[in-house]
C-alpha positions as CSV (number, residue, x, y, z in Angstrom):
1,X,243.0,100.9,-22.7
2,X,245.7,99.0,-23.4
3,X,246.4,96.0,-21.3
4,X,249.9,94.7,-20.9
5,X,250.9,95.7,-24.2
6,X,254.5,94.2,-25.8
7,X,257.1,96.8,-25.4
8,X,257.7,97.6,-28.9
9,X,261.3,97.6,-30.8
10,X,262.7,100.7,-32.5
11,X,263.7,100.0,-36.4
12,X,267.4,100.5,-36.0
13,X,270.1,101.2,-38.5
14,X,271.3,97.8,-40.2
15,X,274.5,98.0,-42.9
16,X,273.2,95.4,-45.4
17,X,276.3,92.7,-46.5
18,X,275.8,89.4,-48.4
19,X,273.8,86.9,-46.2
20,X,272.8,89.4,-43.8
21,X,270.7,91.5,-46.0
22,X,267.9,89.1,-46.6
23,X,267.7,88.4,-43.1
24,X,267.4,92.1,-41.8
25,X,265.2,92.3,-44.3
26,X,263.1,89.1,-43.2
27,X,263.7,90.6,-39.6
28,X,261.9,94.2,-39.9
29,X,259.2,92.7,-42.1
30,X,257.7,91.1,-39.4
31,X,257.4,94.3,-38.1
32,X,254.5,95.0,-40.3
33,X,251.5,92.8,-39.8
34,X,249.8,95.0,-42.2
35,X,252.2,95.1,-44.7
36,X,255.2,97.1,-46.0
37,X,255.6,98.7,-49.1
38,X,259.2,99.0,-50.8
39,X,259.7,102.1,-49.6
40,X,258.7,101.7,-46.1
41,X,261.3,98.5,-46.2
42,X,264.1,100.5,-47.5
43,X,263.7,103.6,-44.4
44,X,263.6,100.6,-42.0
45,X,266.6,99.1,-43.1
46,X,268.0,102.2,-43.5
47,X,269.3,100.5,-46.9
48,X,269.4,101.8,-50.9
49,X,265.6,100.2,-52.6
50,X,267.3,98.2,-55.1
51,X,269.1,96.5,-52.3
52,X,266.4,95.5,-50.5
53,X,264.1,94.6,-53.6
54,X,266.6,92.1,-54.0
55,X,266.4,90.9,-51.0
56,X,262.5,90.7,-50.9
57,X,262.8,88.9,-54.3
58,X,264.7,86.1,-52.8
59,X,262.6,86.2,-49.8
60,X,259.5,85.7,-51.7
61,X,261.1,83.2,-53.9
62,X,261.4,81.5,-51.0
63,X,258.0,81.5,-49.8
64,X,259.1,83.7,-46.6
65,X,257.5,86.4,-48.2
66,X,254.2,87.6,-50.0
67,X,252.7,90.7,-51.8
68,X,249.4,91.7,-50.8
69,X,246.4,93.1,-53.0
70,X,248.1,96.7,-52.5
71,X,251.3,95.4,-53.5
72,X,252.4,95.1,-50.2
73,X,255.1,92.8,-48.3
74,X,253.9,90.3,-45.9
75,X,255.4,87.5,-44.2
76,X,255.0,84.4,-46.3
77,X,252.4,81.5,-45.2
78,X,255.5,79.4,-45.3
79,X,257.3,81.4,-43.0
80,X,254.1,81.5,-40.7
81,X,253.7,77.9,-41.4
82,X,257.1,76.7,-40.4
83,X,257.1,79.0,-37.1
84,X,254.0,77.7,-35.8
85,X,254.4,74.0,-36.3
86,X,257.8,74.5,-34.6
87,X,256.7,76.3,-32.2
88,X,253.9,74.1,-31.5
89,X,256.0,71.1,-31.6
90,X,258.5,72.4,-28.8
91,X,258.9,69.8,-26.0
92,X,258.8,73.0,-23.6
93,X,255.5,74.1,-25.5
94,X,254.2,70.9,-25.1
95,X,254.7,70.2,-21.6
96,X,253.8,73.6,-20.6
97,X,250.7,73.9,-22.1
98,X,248.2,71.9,-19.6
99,X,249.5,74.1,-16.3
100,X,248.4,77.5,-18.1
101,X,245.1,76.2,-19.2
102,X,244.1,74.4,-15.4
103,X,245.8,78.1,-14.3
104,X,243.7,80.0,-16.6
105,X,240.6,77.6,-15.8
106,X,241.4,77.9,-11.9
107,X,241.6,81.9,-11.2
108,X,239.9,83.2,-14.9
109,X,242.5,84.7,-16.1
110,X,245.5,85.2,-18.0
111,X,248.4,82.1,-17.5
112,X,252.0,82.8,-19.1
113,X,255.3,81.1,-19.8
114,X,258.0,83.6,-20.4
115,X,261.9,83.3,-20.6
116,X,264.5,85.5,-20.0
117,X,266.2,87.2,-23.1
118,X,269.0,89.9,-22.0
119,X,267.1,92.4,-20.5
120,X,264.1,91.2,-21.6
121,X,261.0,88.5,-21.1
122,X,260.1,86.6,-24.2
123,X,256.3,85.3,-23.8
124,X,256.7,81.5,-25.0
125,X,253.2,80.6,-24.4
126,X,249.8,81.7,-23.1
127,X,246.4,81.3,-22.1
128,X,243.5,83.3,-22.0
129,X,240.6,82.8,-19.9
130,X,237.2,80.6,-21.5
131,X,235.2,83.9,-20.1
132,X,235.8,87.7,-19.4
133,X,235.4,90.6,-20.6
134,X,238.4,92.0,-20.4
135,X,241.9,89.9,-22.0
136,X,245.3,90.9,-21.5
137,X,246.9,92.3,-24.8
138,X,250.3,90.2,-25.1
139,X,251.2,87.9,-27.8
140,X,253.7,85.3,-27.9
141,X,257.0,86.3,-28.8
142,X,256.1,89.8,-27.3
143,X,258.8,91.6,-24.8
144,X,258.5,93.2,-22.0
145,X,261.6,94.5,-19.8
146,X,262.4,91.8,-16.5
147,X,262.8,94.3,-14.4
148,X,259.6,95.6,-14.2
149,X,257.4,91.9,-14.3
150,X,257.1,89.2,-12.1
151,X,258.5,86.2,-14.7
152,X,261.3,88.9,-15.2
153,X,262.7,89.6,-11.6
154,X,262.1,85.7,-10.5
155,X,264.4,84.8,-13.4
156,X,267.0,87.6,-12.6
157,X,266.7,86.8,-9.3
158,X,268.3,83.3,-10.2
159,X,271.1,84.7,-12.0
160,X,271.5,87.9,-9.8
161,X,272.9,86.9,-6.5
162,X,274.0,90.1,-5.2
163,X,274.0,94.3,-6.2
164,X,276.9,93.9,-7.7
165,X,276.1,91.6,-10.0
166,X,272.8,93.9,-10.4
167,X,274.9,97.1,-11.1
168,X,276.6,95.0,-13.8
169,X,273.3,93.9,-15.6
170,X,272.0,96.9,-15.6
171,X,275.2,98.5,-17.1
172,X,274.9,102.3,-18.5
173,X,271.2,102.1,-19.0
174,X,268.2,103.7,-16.9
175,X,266.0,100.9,-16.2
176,X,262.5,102.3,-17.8
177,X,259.8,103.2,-15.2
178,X,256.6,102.2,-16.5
179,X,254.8,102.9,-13.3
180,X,255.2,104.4,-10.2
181,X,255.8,101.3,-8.6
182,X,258.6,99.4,-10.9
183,X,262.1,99.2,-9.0
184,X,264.6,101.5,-11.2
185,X,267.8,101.2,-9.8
186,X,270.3,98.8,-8.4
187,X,269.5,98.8,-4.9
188,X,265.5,99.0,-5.4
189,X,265.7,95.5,-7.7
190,X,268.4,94.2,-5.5
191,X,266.1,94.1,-2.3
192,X,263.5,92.8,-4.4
193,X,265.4,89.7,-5.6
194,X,266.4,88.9,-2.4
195,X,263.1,88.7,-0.9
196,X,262.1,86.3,-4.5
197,X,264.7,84.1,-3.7
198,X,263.7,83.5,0.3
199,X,260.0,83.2,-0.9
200,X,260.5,81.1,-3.8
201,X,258.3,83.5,-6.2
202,X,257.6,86.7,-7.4
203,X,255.0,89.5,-7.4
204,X,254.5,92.2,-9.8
205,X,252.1,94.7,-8.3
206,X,251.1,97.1,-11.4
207,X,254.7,97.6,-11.8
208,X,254.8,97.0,-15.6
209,X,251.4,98.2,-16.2
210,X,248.8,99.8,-13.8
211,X,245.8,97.6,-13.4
212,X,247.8,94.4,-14.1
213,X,248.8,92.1,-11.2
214,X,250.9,89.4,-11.7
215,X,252.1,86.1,-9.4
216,X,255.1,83.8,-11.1
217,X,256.7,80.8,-9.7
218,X,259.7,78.8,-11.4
219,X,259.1,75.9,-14.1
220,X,261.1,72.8,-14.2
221,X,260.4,71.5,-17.6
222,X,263.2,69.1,-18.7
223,X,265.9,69.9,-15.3
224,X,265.2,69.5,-11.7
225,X,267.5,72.3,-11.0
226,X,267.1,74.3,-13.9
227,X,264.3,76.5,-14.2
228,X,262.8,76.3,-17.8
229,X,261.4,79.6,-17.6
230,X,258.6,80.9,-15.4
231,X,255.1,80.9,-15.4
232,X,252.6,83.5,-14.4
233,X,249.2,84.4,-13.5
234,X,248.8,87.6,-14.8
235,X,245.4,89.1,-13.6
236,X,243.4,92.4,-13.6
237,X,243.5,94.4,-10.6
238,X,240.2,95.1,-10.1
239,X,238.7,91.8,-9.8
240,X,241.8,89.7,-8.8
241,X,244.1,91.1,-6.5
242,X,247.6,90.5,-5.7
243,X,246.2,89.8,-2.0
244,X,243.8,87.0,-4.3
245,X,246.8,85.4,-5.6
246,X,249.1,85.2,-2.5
247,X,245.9,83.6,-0.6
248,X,246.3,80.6,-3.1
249,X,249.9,80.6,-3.1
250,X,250.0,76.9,-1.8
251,X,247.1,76.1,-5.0
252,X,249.4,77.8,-7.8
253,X,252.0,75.4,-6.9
254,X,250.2,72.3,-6.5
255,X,248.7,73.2,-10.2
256,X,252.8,73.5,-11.7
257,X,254.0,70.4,-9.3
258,X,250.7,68.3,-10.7
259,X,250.4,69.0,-14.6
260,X,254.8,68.6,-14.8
261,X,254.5,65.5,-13.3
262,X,251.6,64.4,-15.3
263,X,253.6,65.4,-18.5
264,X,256.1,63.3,-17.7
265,X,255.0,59.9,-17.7
């Protein structure tokens, strides 16, 4: 079963010139946590092998990149190195951190912070739950599409004041349906942002995954006006209802109000 999986990119075609070949490179290795050989490299970038040896060569010379036993390419500990300490160090990482932990503490699950990225959530952060069984499958830096999650429609609902302005984000593509539930066109996401905006948060009721509920308010991090991101509960269905987390609506919020203030003194 999987449990709020990342949506999952599709290698695309990429023409390889100067700069920009050691970065497409760098960009589809991190595809492969297990490794890539030469070959696979070269059908991912859609790109001649001697091109993107060369490429590889410089990354490793850098210390972004790294054969493996089998010969191989990984990601480089210096690459892993420099994105974790950054990411670590982030004033929004930083201050966000204490409300996903007293979340997680609070209801047992799964607190997020996500921002929005196109048509996309980025998860920035998250917490899992000391205890359970059962833990929710994303990973920081994983996507999944805003129209179908609750961080994702409060966001949009912030930047989408009216269908028009819906028709126009969603452009010439068919938002995906990844349940029976999630709102796929204009006029279904439209009456949902209006009823985010004259609540002040956002429900995603298994509508990005069945089995999943999820409860996101806005996060003021470094503006009083400008949302940060959002955070999220994100909780299994069975033994924490969206009913569950509307009940302590008024306790979510205390928990975001209380650790943002507390981070900045």
């Amino acid at each position: 079963m999987t449990i709020l999986g990342d949506t999952v990119r599709q290698p695309t075609e990429v023409r390889l010139v100067g700069s920009d070949r050691v970065l497409a490179v760098l960009v589809e290795l991190a595809k492969f946590p297990d490794g890539a050989s030469l070959d696979d490299m070269a059908r991912a970038v859609a790109s001649p092998k001697p091109t993107v040896h060369r490429a590889l060569a410089s990354l490793c010379k850098a210390g972004l990149a790294d054969k493996d036993g089998r010969g191989h390419y990984v990601l480089g500990d210096e690459f892993l190195r420099l994105a974790f300490v950054n990411h670590e160090l982030r004033p929004d990482h930083v201050r966000v951190q204490p409300i996903l932990a007293r979340l997680a503490a609070r209801f047992g699950e799964t607190a997020h912070f996500a921002v929005l990225d196109g048509h996309d959530i980025v998860y920035r952060a998250k917490v899992d739950p000391a205890f359970g069984a059962m833990r929710l499958t994303s990973t920081v830096g994983g996507r999944n599409p805003a129209h179908a999650t609750a961080v994702g429609k409060l966001l949009l609902s912030l930047k989408l004041p009216n269908v028009e302005a819906v028709n126009n984000w969603i452009g010439d593509r068919e938002l995906v349906k990844r349940t029976p539930r999630t709102a796929v066109t204009a006029e279904q996401l439209h009456e949902q942002l209006e009823l985010i905006r004259e609540h002040g948060y956002s429900t995603d009721d298994q509508e990005n995954e069945p089995g999943v509920n999820c409860l996101a308010l806005p996060v003021y991090l470094s503006s009083p006006t400008d949302p940060s991101g959002a955070v999220s509960i994100s909780a299994l269905a069975y033994r924490t209802t969206i009913h569950d987390l509307l009940d302590d609506l008024s306790v979510i919020r205390r928990i975001v109000a209380g650790d943002i203030e507390e981070s900045r003194q």
